[in-house]
TORPAFI-438752 format. One line per 10 residues: number of its first residue (from 1); for each residue x, y, z of C-alpha. Coordinates in steps of 0.05 Angstrom, whole numbers. Layout:
// TORPAFI-438752
NUM) X Y Z | ...
This chain:
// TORPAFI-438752
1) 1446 -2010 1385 | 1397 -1961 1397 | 1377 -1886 1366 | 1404 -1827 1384 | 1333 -1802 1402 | 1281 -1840 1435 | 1211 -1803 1441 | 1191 -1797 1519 | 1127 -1801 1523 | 1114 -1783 1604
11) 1068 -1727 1578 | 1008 -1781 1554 | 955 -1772 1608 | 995 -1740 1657 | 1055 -1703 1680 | 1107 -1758 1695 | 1083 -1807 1751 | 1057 -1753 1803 | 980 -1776 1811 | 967 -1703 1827
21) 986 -1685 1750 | 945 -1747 1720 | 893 -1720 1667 | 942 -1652 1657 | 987 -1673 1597 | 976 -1700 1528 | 906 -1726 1514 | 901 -1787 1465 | 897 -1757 1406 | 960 -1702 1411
31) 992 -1762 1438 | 971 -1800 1370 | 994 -1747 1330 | 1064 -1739 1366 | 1075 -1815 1356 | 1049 -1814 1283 | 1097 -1759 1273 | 1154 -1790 1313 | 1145 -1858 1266 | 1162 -1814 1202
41) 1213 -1779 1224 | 1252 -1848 1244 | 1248 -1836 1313 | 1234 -1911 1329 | 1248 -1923 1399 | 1191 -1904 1453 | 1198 -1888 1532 | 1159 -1892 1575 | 1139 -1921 1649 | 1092 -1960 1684
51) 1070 -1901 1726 | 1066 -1854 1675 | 996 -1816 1679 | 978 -1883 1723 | 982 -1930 1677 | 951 -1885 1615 | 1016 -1873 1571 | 1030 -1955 1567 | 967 -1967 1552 | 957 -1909 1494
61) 1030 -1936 1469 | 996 -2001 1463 | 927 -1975 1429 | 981 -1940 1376 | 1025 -1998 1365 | 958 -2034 1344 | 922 -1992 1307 | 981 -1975 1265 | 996 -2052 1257 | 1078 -2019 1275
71) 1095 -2064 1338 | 1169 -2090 1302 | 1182 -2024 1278 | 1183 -2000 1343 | 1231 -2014 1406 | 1195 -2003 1464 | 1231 -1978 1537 | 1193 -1972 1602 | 1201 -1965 1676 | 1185 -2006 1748
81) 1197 -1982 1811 | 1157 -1913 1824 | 1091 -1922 1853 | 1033 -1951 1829 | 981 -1959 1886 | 978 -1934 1956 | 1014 -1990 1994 | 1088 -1996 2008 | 1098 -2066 1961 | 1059 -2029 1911
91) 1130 -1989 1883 | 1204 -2015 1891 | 1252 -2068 1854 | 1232 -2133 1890 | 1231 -2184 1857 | 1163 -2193 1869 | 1142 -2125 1842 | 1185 -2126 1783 | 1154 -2199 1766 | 1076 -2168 1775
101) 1091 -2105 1747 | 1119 -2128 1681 | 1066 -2170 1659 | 1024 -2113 1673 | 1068 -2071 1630 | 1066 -2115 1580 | 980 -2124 1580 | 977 -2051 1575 | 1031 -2049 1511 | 997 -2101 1482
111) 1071 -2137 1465 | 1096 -2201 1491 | 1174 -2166 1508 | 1198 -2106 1533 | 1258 -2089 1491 | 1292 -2049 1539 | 1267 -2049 1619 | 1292 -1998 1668 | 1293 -1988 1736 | 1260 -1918 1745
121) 1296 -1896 1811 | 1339 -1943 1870 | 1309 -1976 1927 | 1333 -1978 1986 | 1292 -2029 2013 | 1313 -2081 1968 | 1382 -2113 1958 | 1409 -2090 1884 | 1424 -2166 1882 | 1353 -2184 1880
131) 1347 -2132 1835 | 1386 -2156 1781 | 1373 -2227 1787 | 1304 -2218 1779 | 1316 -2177 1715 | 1361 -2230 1690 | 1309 -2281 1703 | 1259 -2242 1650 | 1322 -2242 1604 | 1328 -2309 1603
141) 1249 -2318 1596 | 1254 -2280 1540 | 1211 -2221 1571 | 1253 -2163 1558 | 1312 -2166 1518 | 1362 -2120 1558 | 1351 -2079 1623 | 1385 -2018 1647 | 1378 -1968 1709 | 1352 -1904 1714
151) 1370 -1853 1762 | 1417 -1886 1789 | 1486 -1848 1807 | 1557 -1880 1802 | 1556 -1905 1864 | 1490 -1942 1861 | 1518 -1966 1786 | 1580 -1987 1811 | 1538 -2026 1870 | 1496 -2068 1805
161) 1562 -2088 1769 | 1587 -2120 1834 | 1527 -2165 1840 | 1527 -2177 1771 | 1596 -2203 1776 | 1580 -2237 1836 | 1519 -2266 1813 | 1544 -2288 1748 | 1478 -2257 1720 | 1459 -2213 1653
171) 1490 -2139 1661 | 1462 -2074 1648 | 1462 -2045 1586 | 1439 -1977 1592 | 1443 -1912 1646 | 1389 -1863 1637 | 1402 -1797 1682 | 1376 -1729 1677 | 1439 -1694 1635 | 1435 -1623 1597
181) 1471 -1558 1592 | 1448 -1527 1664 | 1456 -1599 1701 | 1515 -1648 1684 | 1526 -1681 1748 | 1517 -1743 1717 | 1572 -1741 1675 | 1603 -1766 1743 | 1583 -1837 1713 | 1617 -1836 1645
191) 1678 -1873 1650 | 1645 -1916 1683 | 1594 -1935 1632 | 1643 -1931 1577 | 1689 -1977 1615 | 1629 -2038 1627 | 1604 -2013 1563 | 1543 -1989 1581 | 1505 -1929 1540 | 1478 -1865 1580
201) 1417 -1839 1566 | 1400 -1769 1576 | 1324 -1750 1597 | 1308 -1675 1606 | 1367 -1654 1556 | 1331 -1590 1557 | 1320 -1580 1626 | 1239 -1593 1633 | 1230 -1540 1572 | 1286 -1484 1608
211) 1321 -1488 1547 | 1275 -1485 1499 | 1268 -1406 1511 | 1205 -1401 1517 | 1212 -1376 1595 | 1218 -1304 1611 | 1242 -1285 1682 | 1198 -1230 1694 | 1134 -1264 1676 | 1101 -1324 1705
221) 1102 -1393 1662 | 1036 -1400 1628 | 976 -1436 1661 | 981 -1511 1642 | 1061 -1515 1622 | 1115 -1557 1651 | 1153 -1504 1690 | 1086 -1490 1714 | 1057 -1552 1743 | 1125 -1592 1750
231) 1191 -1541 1753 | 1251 -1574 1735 | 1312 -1572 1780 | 1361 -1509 1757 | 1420 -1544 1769 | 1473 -1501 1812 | 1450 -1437 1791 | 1400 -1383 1829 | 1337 -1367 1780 | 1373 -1302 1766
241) 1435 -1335 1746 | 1396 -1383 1703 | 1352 -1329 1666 | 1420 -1289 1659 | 1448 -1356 1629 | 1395 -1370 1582 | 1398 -1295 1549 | 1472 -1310 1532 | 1452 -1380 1505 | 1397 -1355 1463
251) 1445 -1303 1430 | 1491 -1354 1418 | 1437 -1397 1388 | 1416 -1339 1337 | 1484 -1342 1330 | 1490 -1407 1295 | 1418 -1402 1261 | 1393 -1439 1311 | 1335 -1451 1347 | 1360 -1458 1428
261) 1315 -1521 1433 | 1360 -1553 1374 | 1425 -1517 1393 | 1424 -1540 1479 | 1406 -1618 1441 | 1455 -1618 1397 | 1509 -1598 1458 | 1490 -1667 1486 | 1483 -1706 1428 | 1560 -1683 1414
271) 1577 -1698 1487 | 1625 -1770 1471 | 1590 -1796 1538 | 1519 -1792 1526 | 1492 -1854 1472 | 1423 -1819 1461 | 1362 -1769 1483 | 1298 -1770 1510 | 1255 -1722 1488 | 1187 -1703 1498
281) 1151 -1657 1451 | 1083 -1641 1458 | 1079 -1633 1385 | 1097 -1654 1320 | 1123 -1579 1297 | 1165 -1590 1365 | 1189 -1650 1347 | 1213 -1635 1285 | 1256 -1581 1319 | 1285 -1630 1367
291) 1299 -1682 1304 | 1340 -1627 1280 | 1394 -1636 1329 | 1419 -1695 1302 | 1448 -1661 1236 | 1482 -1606 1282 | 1558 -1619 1292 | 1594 -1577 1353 | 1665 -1585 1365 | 1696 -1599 1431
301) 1708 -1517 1433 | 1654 -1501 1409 | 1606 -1544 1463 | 1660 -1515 1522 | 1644 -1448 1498 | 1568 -1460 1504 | 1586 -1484 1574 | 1627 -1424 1589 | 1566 -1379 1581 | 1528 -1420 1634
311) 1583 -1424 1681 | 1605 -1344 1671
């Protein structure tokens, strides 16, 4: 059981986990505000990942949870796997690396579990088998109290459900895969999750900001913004096609009284395969926007009609 929003929160300290982009998001105290915000809207569940600004968004997480005395309030989701030094057994899902890297994790969140621990890409390197046991070990240890995988496609999830079975270890509980209105190839892993019974988790829903509207086609992104310092992948289309696109969705959007932002979350949120969102807002005013999602209802013809205009 989980909400239908969690609050990412790979802009603290950084972009993401590129070490390039460390010192270029959120500082502490927009981060601060966003959480603040975040805790009275309801939005209770928190994202994040070891590598995330290098280290900085666990550990401002962890200052927060403190100082605002809010730890059970609060279900906490982070990351191993990406890089966090310069040498090869510094990133991957060895068992090793997952054991070192969680009690790190949980020193910088100041907690003594992770409530939900992801994998934050595959490795190749490393048998999935020795993946999973090594997360069911922490299960059992009472470290984290469900795991899931990240970025994983239906292969690779297919692949962790045969060594849990053969293993006889704790299963998955949760897929989280890019997922929005310009990029659906994920939805590739549905059945499959609703099948084992595993949730899906959508990060980027709008498509590193794309469908926010804020872009223009003939004019650069500003200095400092997402598309500029990390552009998000546009899916199948060329950039014409996708500027073209996002003119029909944002009349569509005005159509509804919408802002985009709300109207491309809300097309997930009503997608029957996708459990929750990750969002990101660098804001509280854009959270608030992204909050309002949740009371937007779009019927199946409606949400193929919003398709249609990306597609056409």
């Amino acid at each position: 059981m989980v909400p239908v929003l969690f609050l990412g929160c790979g802009n603290f300290g950084g972009i993401g986990s590129l070490p390039e982009l460390f010192g270029l998001g959120d500082d502490q105290e927009a981060a601060f505000a966003v959480m603040d915000a975040a805790l009275a809207a309801g939005v209770r569940m928190f994202d994040t990942a070891n590598s995330y600004g290098g280290g900085v968004s666990e550990d401002w997480i962890g200052r927060w949870l403190i100082s605002r005395g809010v730890r059970d309030e609060i279900l906490l989701t982070t990351k191993v796997a990406s890089a966090v030094g310069p040498r090869p057994e510094d990133g991957g899902l060895s068992r090793r690396h997952i054991r070192e890297q969680i009690e790190a994790s949980l020193r910088r969140l100041r907690t003594d579990r992770i409530d939900l621990y992801l994998t934050h890409a595959p490795d190749e390197s490393t048998p999935i088998a020795e993946t999973v046991a090594a997360f069911d070990e922490l299960v059992r240890e009472g470290k984290i109290a469900h795991y899931g995988l990240s970025n994983f496609d239906r292969a690779g999830l297919d692949e962790a459900l045969a060594a849990v079975a053969e293993l006889g270890v704790t299963a998955p509980v949760n897929l989280q895969c890019g997922y929005n209105l310009l990029d659906r190839a994920e939805s590739a892993s549905f059945e499959l999750c609703a099948r084992a019974g595993i949730g899906f988790t959508a990060f980027s829903p709008l498509a590193g900001g794309l469908l926010t509207g804020k872009y223009r086609a003939d004019e650069p992104p500003p200095a400092g913004s997402r598309l500029a310092l990390r552009p998000p992948s546009f899916g199948d289309l060329s950039r014409d096609d996708l500027f073209a696109a996002l003119g029909k969705l944002a009349v569509a959007a005005d159509g509804y009284g919408l802002p985009l932002a709300t109207l491309a979350l809300a097309w997930s949120l009503n997608d029957p395969g996708v459990t929750a969102l990750v969002v990101g807002p660098r804001s509280p005013a854009q959270l608030k926007t992204m909050c309002d999602a949740v009371d937007v209802r779009l019927t199946a013809a409606e949400r193929a009609e919003l398709l249609r205009l990306v597609a056409a």
